[in-house]
Structure formats: C-alpha cells, structure tokens
C-alpha positions as CSV (number, residue, x, y, z in Angstrom):
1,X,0.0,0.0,0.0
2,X,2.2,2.5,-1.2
3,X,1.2,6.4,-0.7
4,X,3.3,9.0,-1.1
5,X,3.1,11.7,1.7
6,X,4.8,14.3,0.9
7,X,2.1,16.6,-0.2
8,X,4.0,19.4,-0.9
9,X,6.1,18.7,-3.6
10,X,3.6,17.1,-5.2
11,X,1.1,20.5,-5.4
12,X,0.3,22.6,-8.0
13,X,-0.5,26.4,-6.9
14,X,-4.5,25.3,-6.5
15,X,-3.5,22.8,-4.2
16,X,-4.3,19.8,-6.3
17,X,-2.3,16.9,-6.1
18,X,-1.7,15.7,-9.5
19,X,0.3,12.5,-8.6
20,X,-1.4,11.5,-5.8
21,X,-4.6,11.8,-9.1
22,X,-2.6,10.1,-11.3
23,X,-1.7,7.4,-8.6
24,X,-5.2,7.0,-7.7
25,X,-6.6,6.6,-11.5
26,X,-4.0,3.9,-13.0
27,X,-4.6,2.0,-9.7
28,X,-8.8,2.2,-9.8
29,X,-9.7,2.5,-13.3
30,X,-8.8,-1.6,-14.1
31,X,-10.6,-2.7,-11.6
32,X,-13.5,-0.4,-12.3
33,X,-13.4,-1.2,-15.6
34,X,-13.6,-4.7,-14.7
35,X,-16.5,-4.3,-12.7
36,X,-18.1,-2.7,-15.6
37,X,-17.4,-5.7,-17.8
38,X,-18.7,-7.7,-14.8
39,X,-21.7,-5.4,-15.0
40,X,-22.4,-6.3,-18.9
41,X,-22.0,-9.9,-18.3
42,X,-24.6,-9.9,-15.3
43,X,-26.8,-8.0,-18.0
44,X,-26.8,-10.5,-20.9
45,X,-27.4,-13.2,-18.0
46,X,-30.4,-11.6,-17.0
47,X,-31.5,-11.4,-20.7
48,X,-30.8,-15.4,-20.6
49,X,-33.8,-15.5,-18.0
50,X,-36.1,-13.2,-20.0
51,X,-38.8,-16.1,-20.3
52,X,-38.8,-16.2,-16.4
53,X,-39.6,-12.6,-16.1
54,X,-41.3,-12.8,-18.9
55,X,-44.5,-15.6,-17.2
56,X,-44.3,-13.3,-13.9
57,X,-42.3,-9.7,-14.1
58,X,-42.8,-9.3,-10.3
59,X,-39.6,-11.2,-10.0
60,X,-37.6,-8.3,-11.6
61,X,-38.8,-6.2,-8.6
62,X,-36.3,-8.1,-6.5
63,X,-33.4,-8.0,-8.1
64,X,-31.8,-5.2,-6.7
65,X,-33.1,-5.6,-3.3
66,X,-31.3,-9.2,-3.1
67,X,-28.2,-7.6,-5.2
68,X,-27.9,-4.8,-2.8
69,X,-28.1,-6.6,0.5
70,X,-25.6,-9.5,-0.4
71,X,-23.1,-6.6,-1.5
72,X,-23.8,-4.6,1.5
73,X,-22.9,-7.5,3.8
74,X,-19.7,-8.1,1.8
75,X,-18.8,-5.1,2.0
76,X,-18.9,-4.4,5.6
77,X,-17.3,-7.8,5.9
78,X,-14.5,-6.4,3.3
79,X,-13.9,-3.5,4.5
80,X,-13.6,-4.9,8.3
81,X,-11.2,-7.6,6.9
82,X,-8.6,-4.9,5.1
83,X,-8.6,-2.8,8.1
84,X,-7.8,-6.2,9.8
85,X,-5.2,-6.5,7.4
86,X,-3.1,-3.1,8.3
87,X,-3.8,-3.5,12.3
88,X,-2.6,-7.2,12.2
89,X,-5.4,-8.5,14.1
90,X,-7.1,-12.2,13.6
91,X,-6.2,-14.1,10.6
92,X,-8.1,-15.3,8.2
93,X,-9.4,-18.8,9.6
94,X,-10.6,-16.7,12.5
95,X,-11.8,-14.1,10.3
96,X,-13.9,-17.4,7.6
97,X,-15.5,-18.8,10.8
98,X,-16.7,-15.6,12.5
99,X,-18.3,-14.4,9.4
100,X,-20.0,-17.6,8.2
101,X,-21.6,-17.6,11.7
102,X,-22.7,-14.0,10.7
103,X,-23.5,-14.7,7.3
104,X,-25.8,-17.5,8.4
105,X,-27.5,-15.2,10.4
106,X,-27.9,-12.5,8.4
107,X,-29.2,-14.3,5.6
108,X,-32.0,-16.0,7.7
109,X,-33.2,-12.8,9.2
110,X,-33.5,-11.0,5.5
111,X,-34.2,-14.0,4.0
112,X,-37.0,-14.8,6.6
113,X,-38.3,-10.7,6.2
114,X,-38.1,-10.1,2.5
115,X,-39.8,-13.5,2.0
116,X,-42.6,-12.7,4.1
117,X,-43.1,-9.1,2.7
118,X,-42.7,-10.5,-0.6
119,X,-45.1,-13.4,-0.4
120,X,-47.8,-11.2,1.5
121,X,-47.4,-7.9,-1.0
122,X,-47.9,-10.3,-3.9
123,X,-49.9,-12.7,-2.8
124,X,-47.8,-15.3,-3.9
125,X,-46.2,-18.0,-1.9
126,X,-44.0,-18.8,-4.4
127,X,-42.5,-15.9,-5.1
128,X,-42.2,-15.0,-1.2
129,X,-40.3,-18.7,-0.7
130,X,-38.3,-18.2,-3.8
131,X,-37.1,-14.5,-3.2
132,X,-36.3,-15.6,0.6
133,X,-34.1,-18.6,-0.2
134,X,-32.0,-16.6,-2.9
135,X,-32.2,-13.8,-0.2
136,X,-30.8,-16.3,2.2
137,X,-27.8,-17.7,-0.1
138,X,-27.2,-15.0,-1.5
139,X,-25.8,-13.3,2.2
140,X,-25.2,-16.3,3.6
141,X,-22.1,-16.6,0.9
142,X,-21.3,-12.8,0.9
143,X,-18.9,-12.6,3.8
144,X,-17.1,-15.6,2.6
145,X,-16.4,-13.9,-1.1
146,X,-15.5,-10.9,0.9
147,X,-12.7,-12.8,2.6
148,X,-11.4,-14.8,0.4
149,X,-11.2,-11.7,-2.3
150,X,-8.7,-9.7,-0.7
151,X,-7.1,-12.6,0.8
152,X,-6.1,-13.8,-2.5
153,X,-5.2,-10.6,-3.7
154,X,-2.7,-9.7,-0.7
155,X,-1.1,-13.2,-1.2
156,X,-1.0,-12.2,-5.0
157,X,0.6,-9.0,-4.2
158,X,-2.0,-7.0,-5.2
159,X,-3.3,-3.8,-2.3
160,X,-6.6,-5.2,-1.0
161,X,-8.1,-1.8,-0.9
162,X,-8.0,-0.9,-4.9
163,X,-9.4,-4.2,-5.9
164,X,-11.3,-6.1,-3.9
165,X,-14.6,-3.5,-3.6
166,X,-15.1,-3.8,-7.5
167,X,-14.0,-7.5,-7.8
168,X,-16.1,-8.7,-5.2
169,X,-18.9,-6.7,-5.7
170,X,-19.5,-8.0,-9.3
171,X,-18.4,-11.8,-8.7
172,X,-21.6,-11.5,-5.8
173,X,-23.6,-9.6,-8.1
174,X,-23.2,-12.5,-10.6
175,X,-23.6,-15.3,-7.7
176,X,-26.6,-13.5,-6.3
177,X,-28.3,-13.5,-9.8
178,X,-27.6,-16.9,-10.6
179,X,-28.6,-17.7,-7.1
180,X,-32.2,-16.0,-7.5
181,X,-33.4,-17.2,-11.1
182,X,-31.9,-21.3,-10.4
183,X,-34.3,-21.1,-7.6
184,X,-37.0,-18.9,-9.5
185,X,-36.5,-21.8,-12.0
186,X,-36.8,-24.6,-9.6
187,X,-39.9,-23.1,-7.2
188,X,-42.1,-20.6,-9.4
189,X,-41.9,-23.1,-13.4
C-alpha cells in the first residue's frame, strides 16, 4: 500500500495533487473497468432469464433488493477484513469462521423478512419462498467472497483496498443473480 506523503512537492499552486490523481486513476480505473465488464456480463445473464420474467415480471422487482443486501454484507465484511489487514489482528481462519456464523444469520433474518413481505405484498407464496431462499444464499455466501477476495489478492501481491470493492462486488452480483433465477427456476416453473 504505497502512498506518497509528501504533499508538498507534489502540489500545483491550487493545491491539487496531480500525482497522488494520477496514482489514484491507473490504480482504480482496471478494476472499475472490470466491474463494468462484470456489469455487462450480469446483463446478458439476465437477458438469458427473459422467459422467467417474462411468465411473472414481479420477479424483476427483487433483483436489486437481493443484489444490494448480499453486497452490503460483503462489504462491511471487506472492509472490516482490510482494516484487519493493516492492524494485524485475527487471521483469516478466525476471520472465515466468524463471518460464516454471521452470514448464516444475516441471511435467515432478511431471507425470513423479504420473504414474508414478498409473499404477502404479492400474494404469492412462491414468489415469497423463492425471493427468501435466494435472499438467504445470496448473504449467507457474501462474507465468505468478501474474505477470500482480498485474501487472495494480498497473497498475489496485489493492495486489498483498490481491488477487492469492485471484484467482489461484481463476482456476488453475478452469484446472487444466478442464485435467484436457479431457484425462480426450480420453485415458481
């Protein structure tokens, strides 16, 4: 994690620092970029599903609730890990354990909640049973992406904090999705 901190030298009149920019952008941009890709592939997947959405469209108004939570939950777990990370505190067996007990109940709580909304909005049983299971999975597997992400990029040499936020968010963006429409596929047709 190499910063420079010498911020004068580095400062135009205006008080901008242009390598500290410059440092910043060729270290983000791939792995935006790559998220972006990521975000085009999790696209045409969801087009591969259009007969799903097509028989009942109330599925689609899931999607980014289930998307959103399972990122949100890797997040905190990511972001909890890389700060591990620079303090030295509890490795990463500790770290897997603790958060699969947490992502197990996390998942059953929203799972249990956004089921139960969503089978009582709707009417629908099987859309409630269906959105809670994938709501379920979907967090119950977030923290462990979110460990093992930055994990394998430290031990790769890569710094944690540029790439594991947009790496992780689009591989669980792509699990959660896949996640949702095998069980759409299985419960609702």
């Amino acid at each position: 994690m190499e910063m420079n901190t010498n911020n004068k030298a580095n400062c135009n009149p205006k008080g901008e620092n242009k390598e500290l920019v410059g440092y910043l952008f060729r270290h983000r941009f791939p792995w935006l970029a790559l998220g972006l890709l990521g975000g085009m592939a999790t696209s045409v997947i969801i087009s591969k599903y259009e007969t799903i959405l097509a028989q009942d469209v109330r599925l689609a108004f899931f999607i980014p609730i289930i998307v959103y939570m399972s990122d949100a939950v890797g997040t905190q777990t990511e972001t909890l890990y890389v700060r591990g990370l620079v303090k030295k505190h509890e490795g990463f067996y500790a770290s897997l354990l603790k958060e699969i007990v947490l992502g197990l109940g996390l998942g059953a709580i929203f799972g249990v909640a956004l089921g139960l909304f969503a089978g009582m909005w709707l009417h629908s049983p099987a859309i409630g049973l269906t959105t809670g299971l994938a709501m379920f999975i979907s967090v119950a597997l977030a923290p462990i992406l979110a460990l093992i992400i930055p994990a394998v990029l430290v031990k790769e040499r890569y710094d944690p904090a540029f790439g594991a936020g947009p790496f992780a968010t689009i591989i669980q963006d792509l699990i959660s999705i896949l996640i949702y429409f095998a069980i759409a596929t299985l419960i609702i047709f």
